[in-house]
Structure formats: structure tokens, C-alpha cells
ROSE-4610 file (N, C-alpha, C; in Angstrom, 1 decimal, always signed):
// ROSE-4610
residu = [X/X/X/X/X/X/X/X/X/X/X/X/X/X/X/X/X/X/X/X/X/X/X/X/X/X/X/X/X/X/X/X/X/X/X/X/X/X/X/X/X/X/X/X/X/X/X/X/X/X/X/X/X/X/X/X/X/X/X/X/X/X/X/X/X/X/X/X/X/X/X/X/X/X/X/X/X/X/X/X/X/X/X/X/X/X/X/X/X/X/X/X/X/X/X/X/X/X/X/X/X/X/X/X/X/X/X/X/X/X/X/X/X/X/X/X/X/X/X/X/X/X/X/X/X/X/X/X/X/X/X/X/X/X/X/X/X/X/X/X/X/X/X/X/X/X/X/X/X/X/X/X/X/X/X/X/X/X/X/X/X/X/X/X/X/X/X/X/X/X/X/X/X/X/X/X/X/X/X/X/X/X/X/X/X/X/X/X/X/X/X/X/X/X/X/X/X/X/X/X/X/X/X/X/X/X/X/X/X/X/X/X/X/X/X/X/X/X/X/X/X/X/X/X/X/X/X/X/X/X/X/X/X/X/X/X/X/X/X/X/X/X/X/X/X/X/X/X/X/X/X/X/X/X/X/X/X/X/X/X/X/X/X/X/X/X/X/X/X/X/X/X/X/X/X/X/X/X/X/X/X/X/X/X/X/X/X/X/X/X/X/X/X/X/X/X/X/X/X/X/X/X/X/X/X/X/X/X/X/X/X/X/X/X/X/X/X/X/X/X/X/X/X/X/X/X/X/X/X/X/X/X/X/X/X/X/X/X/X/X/X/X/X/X/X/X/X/X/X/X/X/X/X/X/X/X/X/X/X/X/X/X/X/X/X/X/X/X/X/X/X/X/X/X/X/X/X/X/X/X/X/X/X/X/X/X/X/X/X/X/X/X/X/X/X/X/X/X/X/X/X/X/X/X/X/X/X/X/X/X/X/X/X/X/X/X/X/X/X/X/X/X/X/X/X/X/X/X/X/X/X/X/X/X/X/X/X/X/X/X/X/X/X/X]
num = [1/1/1/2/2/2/3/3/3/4/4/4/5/5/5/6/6/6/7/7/7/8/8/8/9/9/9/10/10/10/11/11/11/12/12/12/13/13/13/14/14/14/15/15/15/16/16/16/17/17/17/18/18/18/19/19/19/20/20/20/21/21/21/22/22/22/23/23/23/24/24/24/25/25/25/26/26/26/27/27/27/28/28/28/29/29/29/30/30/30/31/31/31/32/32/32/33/33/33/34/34/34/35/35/35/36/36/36/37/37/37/38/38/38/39/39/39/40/40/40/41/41/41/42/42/42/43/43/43/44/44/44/45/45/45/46/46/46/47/47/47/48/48/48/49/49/49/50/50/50/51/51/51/52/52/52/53/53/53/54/54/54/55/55/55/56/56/56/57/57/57/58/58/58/59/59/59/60/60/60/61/61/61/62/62/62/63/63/63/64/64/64/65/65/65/66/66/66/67/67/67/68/68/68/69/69/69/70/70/70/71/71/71/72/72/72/73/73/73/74/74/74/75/75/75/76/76/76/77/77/77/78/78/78/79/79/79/80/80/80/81/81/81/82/82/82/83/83/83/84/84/84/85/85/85/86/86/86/87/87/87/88/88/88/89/89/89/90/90/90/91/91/91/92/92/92/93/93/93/94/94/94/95/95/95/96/96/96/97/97/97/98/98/98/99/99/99/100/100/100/101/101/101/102/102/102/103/103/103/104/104/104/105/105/105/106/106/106/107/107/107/108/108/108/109/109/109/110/110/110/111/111/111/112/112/112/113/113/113/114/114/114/115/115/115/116/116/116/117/117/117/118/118/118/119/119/119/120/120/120/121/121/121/122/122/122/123/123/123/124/124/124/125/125/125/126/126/126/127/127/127/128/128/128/129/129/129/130/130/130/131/131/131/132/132/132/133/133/133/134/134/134/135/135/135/136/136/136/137/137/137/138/138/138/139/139/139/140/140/140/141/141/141/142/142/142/143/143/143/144/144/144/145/145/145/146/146/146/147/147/147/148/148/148]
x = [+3.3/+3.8/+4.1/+5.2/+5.5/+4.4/+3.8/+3.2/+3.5/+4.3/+3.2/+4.0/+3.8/+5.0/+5.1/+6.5/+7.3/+7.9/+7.9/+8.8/+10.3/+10.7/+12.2/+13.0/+13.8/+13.8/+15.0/+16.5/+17.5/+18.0/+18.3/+18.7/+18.3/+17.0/+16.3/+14.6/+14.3/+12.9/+11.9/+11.0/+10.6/+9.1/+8.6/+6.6/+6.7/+5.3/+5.1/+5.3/+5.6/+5.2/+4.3/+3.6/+2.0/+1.7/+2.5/+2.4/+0.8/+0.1/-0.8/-0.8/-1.6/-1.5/-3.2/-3.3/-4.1/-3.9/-5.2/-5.0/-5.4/-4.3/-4.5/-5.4/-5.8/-7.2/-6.6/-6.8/-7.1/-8.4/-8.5/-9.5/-10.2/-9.8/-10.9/-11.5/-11.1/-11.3/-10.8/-12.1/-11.8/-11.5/-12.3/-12.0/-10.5/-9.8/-8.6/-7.2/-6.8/-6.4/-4.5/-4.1/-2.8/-1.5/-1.6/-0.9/-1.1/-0.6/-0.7/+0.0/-0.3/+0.6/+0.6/+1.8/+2.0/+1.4/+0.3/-0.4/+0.5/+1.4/+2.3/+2.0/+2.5/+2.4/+3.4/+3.3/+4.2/+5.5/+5.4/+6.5/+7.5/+7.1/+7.7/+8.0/+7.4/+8.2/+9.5/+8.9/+10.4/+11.2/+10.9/+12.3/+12.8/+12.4/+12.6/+13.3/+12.8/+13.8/+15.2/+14.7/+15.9/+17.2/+16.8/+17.7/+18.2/+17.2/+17.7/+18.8/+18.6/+19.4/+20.7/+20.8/+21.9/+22.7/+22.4/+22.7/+23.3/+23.0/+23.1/+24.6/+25.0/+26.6/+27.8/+27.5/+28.3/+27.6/+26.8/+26.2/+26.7/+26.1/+27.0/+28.7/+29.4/+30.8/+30.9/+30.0/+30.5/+30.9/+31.6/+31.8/+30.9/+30.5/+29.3/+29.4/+30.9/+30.6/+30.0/+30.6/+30.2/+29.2/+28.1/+26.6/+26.3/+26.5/+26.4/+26.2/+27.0/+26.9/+25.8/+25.7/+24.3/+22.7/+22.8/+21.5/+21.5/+23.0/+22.7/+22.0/+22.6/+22.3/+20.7/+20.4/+18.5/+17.9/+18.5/+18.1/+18.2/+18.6/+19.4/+18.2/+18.4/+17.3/+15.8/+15.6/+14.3/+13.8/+14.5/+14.6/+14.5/+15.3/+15.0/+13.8/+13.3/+12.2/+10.6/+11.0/+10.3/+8.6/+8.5/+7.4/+6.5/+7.4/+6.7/+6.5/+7.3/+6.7/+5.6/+5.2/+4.0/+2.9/+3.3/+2.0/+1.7/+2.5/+1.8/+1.5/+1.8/+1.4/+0.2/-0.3/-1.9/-2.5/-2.1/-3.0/-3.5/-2.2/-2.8/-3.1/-3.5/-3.9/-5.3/-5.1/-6.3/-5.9/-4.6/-4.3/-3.7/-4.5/-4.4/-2.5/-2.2/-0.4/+0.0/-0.2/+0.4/+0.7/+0.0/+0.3/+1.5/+1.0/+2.6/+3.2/+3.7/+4.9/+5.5/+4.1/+5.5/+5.7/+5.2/+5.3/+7.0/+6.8/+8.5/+9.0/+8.8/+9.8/+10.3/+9.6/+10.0/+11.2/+10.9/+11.6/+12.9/+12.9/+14.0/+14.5/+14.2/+15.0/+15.2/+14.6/+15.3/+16.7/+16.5/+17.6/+18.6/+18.5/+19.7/+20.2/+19.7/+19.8/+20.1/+19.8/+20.5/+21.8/+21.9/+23.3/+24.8/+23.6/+25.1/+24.8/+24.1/+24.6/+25.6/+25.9/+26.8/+28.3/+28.3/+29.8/+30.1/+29.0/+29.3/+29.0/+29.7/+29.7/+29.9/+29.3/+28.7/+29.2/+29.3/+29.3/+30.9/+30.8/+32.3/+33.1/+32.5/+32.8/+32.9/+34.0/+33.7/+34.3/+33.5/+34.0/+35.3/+36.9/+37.8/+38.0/+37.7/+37.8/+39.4/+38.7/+39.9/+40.5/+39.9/+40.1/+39.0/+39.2/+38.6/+36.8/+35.7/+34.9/+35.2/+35.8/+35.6/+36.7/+37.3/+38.1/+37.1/+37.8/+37.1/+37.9/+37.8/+38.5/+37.7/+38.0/+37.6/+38.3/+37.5/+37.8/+37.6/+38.5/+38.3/+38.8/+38.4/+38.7/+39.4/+40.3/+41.1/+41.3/+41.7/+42.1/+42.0/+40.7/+40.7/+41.5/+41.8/+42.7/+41.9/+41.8/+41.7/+42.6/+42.4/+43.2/+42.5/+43.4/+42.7/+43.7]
y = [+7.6/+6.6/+5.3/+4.4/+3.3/+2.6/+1.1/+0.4/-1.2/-1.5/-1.9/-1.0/-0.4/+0.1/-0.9/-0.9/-1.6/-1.0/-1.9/-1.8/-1.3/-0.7/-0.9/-0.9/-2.5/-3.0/-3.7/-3.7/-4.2/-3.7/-2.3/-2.0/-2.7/-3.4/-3.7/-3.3/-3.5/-3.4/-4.7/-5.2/-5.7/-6.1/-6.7/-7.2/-7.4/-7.0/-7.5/-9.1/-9.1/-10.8/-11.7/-11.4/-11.7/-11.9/-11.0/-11.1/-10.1/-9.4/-9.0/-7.6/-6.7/-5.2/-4.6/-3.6/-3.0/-1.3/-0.9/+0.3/+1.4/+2.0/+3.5/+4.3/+5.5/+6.0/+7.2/+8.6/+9.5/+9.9/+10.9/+10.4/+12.1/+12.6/+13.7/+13.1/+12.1/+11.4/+9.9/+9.2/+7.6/+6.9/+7.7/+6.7/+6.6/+7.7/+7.9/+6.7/+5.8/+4.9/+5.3/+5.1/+6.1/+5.0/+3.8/+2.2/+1.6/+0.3/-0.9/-0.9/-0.8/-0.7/-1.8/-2.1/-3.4/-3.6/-4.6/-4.6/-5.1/-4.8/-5.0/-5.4/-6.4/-6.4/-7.0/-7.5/-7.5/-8.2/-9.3/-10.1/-9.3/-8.3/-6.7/-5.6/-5.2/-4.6/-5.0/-6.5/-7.0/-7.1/-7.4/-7.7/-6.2/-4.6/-4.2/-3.2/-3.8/-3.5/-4.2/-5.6/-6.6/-5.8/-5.6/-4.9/-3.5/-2.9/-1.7/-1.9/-2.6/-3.0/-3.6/-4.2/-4.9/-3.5/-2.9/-1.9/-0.4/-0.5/+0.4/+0.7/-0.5/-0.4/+0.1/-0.3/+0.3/+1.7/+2.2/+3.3/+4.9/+4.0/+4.7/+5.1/+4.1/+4.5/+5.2/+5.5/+6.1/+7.9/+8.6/+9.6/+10.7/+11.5/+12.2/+13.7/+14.1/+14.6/+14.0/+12.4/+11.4/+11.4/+11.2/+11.1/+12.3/+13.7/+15.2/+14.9/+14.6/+14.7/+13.8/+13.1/+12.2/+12.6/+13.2/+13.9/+15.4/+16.0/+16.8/+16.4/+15.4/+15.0/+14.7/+13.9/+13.9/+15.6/+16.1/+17.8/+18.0/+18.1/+18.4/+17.5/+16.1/+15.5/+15.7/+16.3/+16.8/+17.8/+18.7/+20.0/+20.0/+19.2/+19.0/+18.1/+17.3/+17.1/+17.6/+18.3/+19.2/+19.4/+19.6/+19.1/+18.2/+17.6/+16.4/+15.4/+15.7/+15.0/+15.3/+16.9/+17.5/+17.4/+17.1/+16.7/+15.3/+14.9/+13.1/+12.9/+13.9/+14.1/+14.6/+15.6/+16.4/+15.1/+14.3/+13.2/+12.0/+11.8/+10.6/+11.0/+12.5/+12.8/+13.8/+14.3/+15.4/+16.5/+16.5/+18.6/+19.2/+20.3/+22.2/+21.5/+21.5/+21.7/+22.8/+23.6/+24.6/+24.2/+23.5/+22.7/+21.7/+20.7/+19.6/+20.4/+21.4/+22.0/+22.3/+22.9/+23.4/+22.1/+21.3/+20.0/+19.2/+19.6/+19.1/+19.7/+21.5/+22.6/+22.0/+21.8/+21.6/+20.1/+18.8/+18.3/+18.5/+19.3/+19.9/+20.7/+21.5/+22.3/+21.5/+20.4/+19.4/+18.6/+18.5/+17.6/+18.5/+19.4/+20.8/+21.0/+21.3/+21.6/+20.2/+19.4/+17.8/+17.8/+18.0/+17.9/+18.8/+19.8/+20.8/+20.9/+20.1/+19.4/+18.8/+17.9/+16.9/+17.6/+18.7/+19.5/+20.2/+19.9/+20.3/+19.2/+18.7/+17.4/+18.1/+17.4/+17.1/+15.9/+15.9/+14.4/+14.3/+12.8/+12.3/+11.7/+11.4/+11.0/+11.4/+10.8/+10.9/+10.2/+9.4/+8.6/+9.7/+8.3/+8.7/+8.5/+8.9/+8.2/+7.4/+6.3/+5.2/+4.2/+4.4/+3.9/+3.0/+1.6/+1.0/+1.2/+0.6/+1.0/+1.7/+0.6/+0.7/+2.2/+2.3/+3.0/+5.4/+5.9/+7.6/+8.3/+9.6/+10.5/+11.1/+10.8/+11.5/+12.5/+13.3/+14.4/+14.7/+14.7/+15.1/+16.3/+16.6/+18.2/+17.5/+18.1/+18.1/+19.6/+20.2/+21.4/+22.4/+22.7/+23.6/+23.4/+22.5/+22.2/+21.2/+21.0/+20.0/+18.9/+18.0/+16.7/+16.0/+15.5/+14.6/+13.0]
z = [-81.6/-80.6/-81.4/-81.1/-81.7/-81.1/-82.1/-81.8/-82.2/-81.3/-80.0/-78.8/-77.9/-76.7/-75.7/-75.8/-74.5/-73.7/-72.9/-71.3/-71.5/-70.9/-71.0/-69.5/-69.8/-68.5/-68.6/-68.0/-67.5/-69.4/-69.4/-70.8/-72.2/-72.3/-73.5/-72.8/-74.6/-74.7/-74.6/-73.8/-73.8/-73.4/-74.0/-73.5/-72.5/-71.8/-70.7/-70.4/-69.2/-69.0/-69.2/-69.1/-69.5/-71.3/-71.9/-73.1/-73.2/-72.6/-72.9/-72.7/-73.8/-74.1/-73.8/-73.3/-73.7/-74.5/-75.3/-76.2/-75.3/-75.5/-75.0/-76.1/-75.1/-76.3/-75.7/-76.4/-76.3/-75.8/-74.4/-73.5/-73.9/-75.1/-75.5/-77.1/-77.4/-78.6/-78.3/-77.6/-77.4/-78.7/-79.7/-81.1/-81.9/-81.1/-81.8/-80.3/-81.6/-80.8/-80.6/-79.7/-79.7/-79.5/-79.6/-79.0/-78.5/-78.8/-77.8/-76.5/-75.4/-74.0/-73.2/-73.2/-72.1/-70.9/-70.8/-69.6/-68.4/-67.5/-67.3/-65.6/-64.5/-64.0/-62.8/-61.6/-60.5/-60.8/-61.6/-62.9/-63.4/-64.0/-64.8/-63.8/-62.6/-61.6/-60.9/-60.7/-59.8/-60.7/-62.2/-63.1/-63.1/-63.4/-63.0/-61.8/-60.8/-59.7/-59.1/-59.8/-59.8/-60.7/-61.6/-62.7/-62.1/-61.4/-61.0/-59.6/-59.5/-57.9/-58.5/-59.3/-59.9/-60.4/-60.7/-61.6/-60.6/-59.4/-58.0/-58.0/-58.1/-58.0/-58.4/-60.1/-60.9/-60.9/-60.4/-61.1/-59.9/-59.2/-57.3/-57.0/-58.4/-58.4/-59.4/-60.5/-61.2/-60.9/-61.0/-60.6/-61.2/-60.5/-59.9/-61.6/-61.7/-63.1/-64.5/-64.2/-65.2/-65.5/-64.2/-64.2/-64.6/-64.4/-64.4/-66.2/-66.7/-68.1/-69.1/-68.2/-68.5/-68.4/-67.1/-66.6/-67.9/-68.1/-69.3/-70.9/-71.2/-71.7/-72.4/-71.3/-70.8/-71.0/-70.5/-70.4/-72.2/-72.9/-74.1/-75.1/-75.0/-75.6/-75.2/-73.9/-73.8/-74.7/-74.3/-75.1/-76.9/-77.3/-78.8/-79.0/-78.1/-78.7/-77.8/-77.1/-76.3/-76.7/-78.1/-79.1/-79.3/-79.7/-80.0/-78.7/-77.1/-76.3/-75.7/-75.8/-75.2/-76.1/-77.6/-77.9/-78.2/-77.3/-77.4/-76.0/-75.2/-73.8/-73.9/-74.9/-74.5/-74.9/-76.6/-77.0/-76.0/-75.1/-74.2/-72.9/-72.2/-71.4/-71.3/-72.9/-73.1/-72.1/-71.9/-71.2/-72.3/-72.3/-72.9/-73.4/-74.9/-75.0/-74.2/-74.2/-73.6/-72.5/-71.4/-70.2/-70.4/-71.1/-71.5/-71.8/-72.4/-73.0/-71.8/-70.5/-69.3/-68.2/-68.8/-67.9/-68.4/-69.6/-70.4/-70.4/-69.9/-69.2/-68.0/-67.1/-65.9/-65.7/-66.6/-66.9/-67.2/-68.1/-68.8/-67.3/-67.1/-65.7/-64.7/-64.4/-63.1/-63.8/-64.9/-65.5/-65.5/-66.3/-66.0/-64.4/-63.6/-62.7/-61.2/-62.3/-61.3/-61.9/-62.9/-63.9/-63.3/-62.8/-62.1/-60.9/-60.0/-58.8/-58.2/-59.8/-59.8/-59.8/-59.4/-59.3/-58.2/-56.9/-55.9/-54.8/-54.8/-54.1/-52.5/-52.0/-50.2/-49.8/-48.5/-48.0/-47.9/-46.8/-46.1/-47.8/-48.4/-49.1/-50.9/-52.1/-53.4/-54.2/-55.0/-55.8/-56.9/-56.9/-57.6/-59.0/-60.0/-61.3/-61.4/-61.8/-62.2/-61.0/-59.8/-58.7/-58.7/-57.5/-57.6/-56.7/-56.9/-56.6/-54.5/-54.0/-52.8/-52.0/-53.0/-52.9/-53.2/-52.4/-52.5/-51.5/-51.8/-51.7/-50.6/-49.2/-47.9/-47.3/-46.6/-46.4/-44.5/-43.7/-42.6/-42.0/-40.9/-40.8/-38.8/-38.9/-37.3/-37.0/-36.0/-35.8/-36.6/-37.3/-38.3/-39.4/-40.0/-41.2/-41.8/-43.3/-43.4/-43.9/-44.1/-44.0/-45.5/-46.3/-47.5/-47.6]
């Protein structure tokens, strides 16, 4: 684990607000110290959520394959490090690896399987690539036909 670990918040890394950390331990070996963790608090949530809300917009227009390749992505980098996340998951939780390994399986399968979601779009509505945000490709249905 890097040390010190930070936050990662409005696309950078950053300390808590507070400026203060506490050590994570390994809770089958308290002596074994595993990082410093941002003691992080309501200051660091709202920044946060402020950033995530700012962020809603562009992210809402982006079109839905776009995102599709992203969430693969995540899938893809889970998987190659698939290892080494479940055993830094037994070390700071003390569960059986074999457990984290299927806990970063299951990860790995939502991200795959959010990823090719993103190619069967639902709804009145769909973002157009290259169009402007407010702008999508609706779909209504009159007399059995549909209409675009």
C-alpha cells in the first residue's frame, strides 16, 4: 500500500482536510502496520460530492458506449491486478484470500457486465455523439410505427 494513502477527489490526490491520518493495522497482526489513512471527514465528503455533482453533466452526456468502454476498462485493470488487490484486501481485513479473490471476481463481473449494458440502451431518450449536450436521439412510437 502507498504511504501515506489519499483521498482521491475532483480528479487529484489529496489529504484529508484536517491534515490528520490514522494507521491502518492488519486486524490478524495489529503489529503489522499497512498505511497512513486519511482521517477524513464531512469537509472531504462535501468536497467530494461537490465535485461529483459538478462532474454529473459532462458525464450524463457522454454517450453510453463511451462510458461502456470505460467501465471495461475498470473490468480489465481489475483483472490484471486481481492479486495483488485481494491480497491487500485479506491484509487489511483478515478474510481467508480465497474470499478477496472472489470478492475482486465479483467486481470484475459487475464491471463487465455494466460495460455491455451500455449497448442496449432503454428509455425516451439517447445521448448523440458530437451533438450538443441538450440535444438526443428520441424515439416515439404513433400507430405502430416508429418515428425517430
Amino acid at each position: 500500500m502507498p504511504d501515506p494513502i489519499q483521498n482521491y477527489i475532483d480528479g487529484g490526490w489529496t489529504d484529508a482536510a484536517s491534515g490528520r491520518t490514522f494507521d491502518n493495522r492488519n486486524p490478524a497482526d495489529p503489529t503489522a502496520r499497512l498505511g497512513a489513512v486519511p482521517a477524513s471527514g464531512a469537509d472531504d465528503v462535501n468536497a467530494a460530492v461537490q465535485a461529483a455533482h459538478e462532474a454529473f453533466e459532462a458525464w450524463s452526456s457522454t454517450p453510453a458506449p463511451d462510458r461502456g468502454k470505460i467501465l471495461k476498462t475498470s473490468g480489465d485493470l481489475l483483472t490484471e491486478r486481481k492479486e495483488d488487490i485481494a491480497r491487500t484486501m485479506t491484509r487489511e481485513m483478515g478474510k481467508p484470500f480465497f474470499e478477496t479473490k472472489g470478492d475482486v471476481q465479483e467486481a470484475i463481473d459487475t464491471a463487465y457486465y455494466a460495460a455491455s449494458e451500455t449497448r442496449r440502451l432503454f428509455g425516451p431518450r439517447a445521448p448523440v455523439r458530437g451533438a450538443p449536450p441538450s440535444t438526443a436521439l428520441r424515439a416515439t412510437r404513433s400507430r405502430s410505427r416508429w418515428r425517430w
